[in-house]
Structures are given as structure tokens and as C-alpha cells.
C-alpha positions as CSV (number, residue, x, y, z in Angstrom):
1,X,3.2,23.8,-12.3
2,X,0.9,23.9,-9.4
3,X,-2.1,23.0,-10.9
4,X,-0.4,19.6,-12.6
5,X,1.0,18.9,-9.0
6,X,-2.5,19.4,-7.9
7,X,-3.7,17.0,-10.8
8,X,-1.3,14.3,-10.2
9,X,-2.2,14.4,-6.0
10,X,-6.1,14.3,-6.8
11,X,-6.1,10.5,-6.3
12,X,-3.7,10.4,-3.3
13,X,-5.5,9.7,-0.2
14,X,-5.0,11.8,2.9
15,X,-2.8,9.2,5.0
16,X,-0.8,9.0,1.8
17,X,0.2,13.2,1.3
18,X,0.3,12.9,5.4
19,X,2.9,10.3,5.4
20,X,5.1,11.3,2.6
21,X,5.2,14.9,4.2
22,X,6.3,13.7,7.6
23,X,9.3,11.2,5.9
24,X,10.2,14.0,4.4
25,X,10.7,16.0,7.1
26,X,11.9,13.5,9.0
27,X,14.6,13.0,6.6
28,X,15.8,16.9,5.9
29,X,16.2,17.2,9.6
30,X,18.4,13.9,9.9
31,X,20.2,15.3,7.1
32,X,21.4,18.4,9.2
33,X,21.2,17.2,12.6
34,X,24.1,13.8,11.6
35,X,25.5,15.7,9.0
36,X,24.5,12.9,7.1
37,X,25.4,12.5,3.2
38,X,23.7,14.6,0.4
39,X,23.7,11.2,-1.7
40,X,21.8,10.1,1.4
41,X,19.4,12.1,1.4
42,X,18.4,11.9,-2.3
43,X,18.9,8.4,-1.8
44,X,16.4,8.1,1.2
45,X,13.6,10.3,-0.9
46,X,13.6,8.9,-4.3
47,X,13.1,5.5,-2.1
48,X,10.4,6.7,-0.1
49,X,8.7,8.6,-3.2
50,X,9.0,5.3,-5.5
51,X,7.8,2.4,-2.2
52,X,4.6,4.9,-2.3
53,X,4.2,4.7,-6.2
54,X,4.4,1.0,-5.8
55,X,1.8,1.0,-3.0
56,X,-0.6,3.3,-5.4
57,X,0.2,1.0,-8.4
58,X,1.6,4.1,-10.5
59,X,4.3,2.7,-13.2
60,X,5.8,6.1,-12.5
61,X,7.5,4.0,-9.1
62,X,10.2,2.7,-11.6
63,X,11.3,6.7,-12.5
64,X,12.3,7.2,-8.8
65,X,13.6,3.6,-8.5
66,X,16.1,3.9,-10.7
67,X,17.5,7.1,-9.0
68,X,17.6,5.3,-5.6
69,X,19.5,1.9,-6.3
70,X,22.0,3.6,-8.0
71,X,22.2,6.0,-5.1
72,X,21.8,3.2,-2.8
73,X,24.6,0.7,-4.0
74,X,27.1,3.1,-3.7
75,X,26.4,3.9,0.0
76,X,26.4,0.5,0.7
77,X,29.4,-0.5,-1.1
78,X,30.8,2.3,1.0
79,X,30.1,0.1,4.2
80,X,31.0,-3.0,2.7
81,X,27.7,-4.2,2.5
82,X,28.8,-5.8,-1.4
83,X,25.4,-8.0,-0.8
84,X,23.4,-4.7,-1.0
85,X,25.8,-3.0,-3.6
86,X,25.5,-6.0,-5.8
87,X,21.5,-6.9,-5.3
88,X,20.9,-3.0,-6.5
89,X,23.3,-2.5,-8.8
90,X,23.4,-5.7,-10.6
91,X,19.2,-6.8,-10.1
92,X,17.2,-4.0,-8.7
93,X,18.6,-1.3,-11.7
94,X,18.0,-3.4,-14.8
95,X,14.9,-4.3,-12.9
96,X,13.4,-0.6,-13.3
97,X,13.3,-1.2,-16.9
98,X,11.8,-4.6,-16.7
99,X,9.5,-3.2,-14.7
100,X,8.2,-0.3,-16.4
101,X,7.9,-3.2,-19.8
102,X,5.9,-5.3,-17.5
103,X,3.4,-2.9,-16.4
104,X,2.9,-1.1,-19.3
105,X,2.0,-3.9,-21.0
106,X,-0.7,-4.4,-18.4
107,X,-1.7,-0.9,-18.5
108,X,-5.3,0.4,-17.5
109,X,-6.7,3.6,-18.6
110,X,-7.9,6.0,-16.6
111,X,-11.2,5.5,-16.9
112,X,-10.9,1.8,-16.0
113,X,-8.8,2.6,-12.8
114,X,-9.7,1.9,-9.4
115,X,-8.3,4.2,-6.4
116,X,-5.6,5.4,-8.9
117,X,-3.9,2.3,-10.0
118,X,-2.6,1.7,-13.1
119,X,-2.2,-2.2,-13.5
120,X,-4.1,-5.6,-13.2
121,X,-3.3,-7.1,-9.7
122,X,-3.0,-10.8,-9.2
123,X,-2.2,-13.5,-6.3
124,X,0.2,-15.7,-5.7
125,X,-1.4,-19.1,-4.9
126,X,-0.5,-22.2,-2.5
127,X,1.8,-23.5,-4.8
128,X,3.6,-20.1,-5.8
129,X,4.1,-19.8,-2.2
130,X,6.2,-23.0,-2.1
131,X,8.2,-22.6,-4.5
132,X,8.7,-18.7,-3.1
133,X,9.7,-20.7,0.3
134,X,12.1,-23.4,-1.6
135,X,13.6,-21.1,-3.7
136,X,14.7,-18.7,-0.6
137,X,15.8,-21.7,1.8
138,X,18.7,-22.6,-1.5
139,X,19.5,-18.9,-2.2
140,X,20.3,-17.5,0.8
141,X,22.8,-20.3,1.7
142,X,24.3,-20.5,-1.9
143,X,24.5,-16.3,-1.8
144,X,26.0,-16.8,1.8
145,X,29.0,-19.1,1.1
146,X,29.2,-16.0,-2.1
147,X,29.2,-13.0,0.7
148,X,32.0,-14.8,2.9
149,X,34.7,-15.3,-0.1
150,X,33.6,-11.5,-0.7
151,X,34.8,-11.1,3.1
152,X,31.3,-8.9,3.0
153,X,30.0,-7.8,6.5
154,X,26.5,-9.4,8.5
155,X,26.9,-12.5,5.7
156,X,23.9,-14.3,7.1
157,X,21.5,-11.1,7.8
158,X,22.8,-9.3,4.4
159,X,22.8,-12.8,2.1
160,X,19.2,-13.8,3.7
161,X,18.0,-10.2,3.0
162,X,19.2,-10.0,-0.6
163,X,17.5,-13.0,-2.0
164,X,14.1,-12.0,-0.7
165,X,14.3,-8.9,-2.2
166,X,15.2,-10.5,-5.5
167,X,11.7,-12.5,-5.2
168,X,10.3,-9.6,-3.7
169,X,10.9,-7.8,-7.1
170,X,10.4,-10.6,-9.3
171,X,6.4,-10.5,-7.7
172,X,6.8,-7.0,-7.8
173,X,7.3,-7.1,-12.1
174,X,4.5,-9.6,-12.1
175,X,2.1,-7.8,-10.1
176,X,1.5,-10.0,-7.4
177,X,-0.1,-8.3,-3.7
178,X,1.8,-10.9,-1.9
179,X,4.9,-9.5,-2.6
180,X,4.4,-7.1,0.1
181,X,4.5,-9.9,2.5
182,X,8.2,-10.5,1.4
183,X,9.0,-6.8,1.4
184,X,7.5,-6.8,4.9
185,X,10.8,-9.4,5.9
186,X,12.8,-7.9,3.8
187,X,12.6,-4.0,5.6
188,X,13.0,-5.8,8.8
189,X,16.3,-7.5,8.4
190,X,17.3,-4.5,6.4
191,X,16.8,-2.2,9.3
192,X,18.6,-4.7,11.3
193,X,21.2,-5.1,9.4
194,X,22.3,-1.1,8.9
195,X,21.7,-0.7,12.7
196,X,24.2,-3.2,13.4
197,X,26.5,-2.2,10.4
198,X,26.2,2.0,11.7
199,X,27.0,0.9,15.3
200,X,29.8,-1.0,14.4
201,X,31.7,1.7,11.9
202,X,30.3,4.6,13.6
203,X,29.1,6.1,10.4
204,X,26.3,8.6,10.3
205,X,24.2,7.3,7.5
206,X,21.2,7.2,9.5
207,X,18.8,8.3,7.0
208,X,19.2,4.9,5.5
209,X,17.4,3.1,8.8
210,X,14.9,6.0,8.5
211,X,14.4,5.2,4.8
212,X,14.1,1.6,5.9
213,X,11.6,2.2,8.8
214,X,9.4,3.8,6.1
215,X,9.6,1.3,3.8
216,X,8.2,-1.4,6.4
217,X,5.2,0.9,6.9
218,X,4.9,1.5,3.8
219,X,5.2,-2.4,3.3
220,X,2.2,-2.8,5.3
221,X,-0.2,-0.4,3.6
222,X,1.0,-1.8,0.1
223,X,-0.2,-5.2,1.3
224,X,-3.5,-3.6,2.7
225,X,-4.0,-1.2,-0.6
226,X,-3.0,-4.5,-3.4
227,X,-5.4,-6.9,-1.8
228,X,-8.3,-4.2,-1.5
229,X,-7.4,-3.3,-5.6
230,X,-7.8,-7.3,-6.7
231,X,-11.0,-7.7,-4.6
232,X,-12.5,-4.7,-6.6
233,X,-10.8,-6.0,-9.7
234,X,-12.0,-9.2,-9.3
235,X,-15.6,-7.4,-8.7
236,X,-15.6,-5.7,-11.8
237,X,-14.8,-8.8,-14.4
């Protein structure tokens, strides 16, 4: 058991062991110090342990993806946050098996791997970037006018976050570096959003915001990690 643990860690780089240690910790304290959720907490893990996967390019991401949006949704249902319930439940979980399709089909050997990764990274040109920008000016309003007939909470912030993470994940599935740019707007007015949301109820599901804060690092190292992959990709065709 060890020694595959050790196996599987051999291509993780120091800042990447350091950081999901310290989450980690992070996270079991919150747990006991708020008296926050058990769901919660597996919740806030499985999401830190697949954002890193996704960073690395390991297909393995989708495993612990699956485990947190179905963890996920219900919390947020549970706060009536029905634009995160429905974006995870509805998009991200059938996404996970999309996902794993997608990549596999793009699979690289071991031997072909560079820094660990396990798929072909591409990048999202000047017009992909448009049509990212068009599509999310015409979603978020649609989804918002949706959120206020649900009587949801933080319509704008919740309606504006949900459809960038739906393009977030669509680039995600098609391998695209730039999708950490969207992610990176995405953790923000997620954070936001559950600050506001926790202050108003008064509910102690503060390993969510944690989970959150770590995905926006982790957000930024993904975008660092994907372009550095495609430049030696790119080097080796």
C-alpha cells in the first residue's frame, strides 16, 4: 500500500504534496473548530484532491469529481443556492463521465508523458475567446431571469458564476489551458458568493470558502502548469 502511494506521488512536485498537505489540515481543523458538516468535509477534499488532478493532467481528476458535486449540490441546495445545486447536479456529474471519455481517448502513455500528464493540451484561439465572451454575456442573463422565478439567493453573483463554470468545463473536457483563466473568475465569485450567503444564514459551512480559496490557487498554478505542458508538447512534435 505504501509503496503504490509512493509510486503514484513520484511525479508530484514538492509545492504540490506541500500544498495538498496544508488544505488538508486546514480543512480537518475547520471541521472541529465550526463543527462544520461531515458531508463538508468530504466534500471540501475530494474537491481539493480532483482541482489538483486537473492541474497535473491525471484523468484520475474525474474519480474524485464525481464524489464532490454530488457532495456539493446537496450542500448548496441546503442554502438555497439552486444555481449551484443545479450547475453540479445536472452539468458537472454527467460531466465526470464525459470527461473521463474525452481524455481517454486522448491518452498518452507513460513513456510519452511530460511532468506527469496524461493528455494532449491545446489553446483556445482569438476567435474561441469571442465566442467564450458572447456566449457568457447571453447565459448569465437568460440563467438569471431562470434563478429569480426559482426565488434562488445572490441571482446575479450565483447565475453569473454558473455559466462560467459550464464553459469552464466544457474547455476543461476539451483540454484547453485557458480554461483556467475562467476557473480563475469563477473561484472568485464563488468565494464571494458563499461569504455572503454564510453571513447572511449564519451557517457554519465554512469549509466550502476554504475549499473555494484553494481552488483559486489552485486555478493559478493549473494555468501556469497547462501552458508550460503545450509549450513542451508543442516542442516535441
Amino acid at each position: 500500500m505504501v509503496g503504490e502511494l509512493k509510486r503514484y506521488l513520484a511525479d508530484w512536485s514538492m509545492f504540490e504534496k506541500l500544498w495538498v498537505t496544508v488544505f488538508t489540515g486546514v480543512t480537518v481543523y475547520l471541521y472541529f473548530a465550526f463543527q462544520d458538516t461531515f458531508l463538508g468535509l468530504i466534500s471540501s477534499i475530494a474537491g481539493m484532491l480532483c482541482v489538483v488532478l486537473v492541474a497535473k493532467g491525471k484523468v484520475s481528476n474525474y474519480l474524485f469529481g464525481i464524489v464532490q458535486t454530488v457532495t456539493y449540490g446537496y450542500i448548496a441546495y441546503g442554502y438555497g443556492l439552486y444555481g449551484e445545486s443545479m450547475l453540479n447536479w445536472l452539468f458537472y456529474f454527467p460531466m465526470q463521465f464525459i470527461g473521463i471519455w474525452m481524455w481517454m481517448k486522448h491518452y498518452k502513455k507513460k513513456e510519452e508523458s511530460a511532468q506527469g500528464e496524461n493528455v494532449y493540451v491545446k489553446r483556445l484561439t482569438l476567435k474561441g475567446w469571442a465566442f467564450v465572451g458572447g456566449s457568457f454575456v447571453i447565459g448569465a442573463l437568460v440563467y438569471a431571469e431562470l434563478l429569480t422565478l426559482l426565488s434562488a439567493q445572490q441571482v446575479r453573483i450565483d447565475s453569473m458564476a454558473v455559466v462560467l463554470s459550464v464553459i469552464a468545463q466544457i474547455l476543461m473536457v476539451q483540454r484547453y489551458a485557458e480554461q483556467w483563466v475562467i476557473w480563475i473568475l469563477v473561484n472568485v465569485l464563488t468565494i464571494t458568493l458563499w461569504v455572503i450567503t454564510l453571513l447572511q444564514t449564519g451557517g457554519n459551512d465554512w469549509n466550502m470558502v476554504i475549499m473555494w480559496t484553494a481552488f483559486l490557487v489552485n486555478s493559478v498554478y493549473g494555468y501556469v502548469n497547462w501552458v508550460k505542458l503545450s509549450k513542451v508538447q508543442n516542442k516535441n512534435e
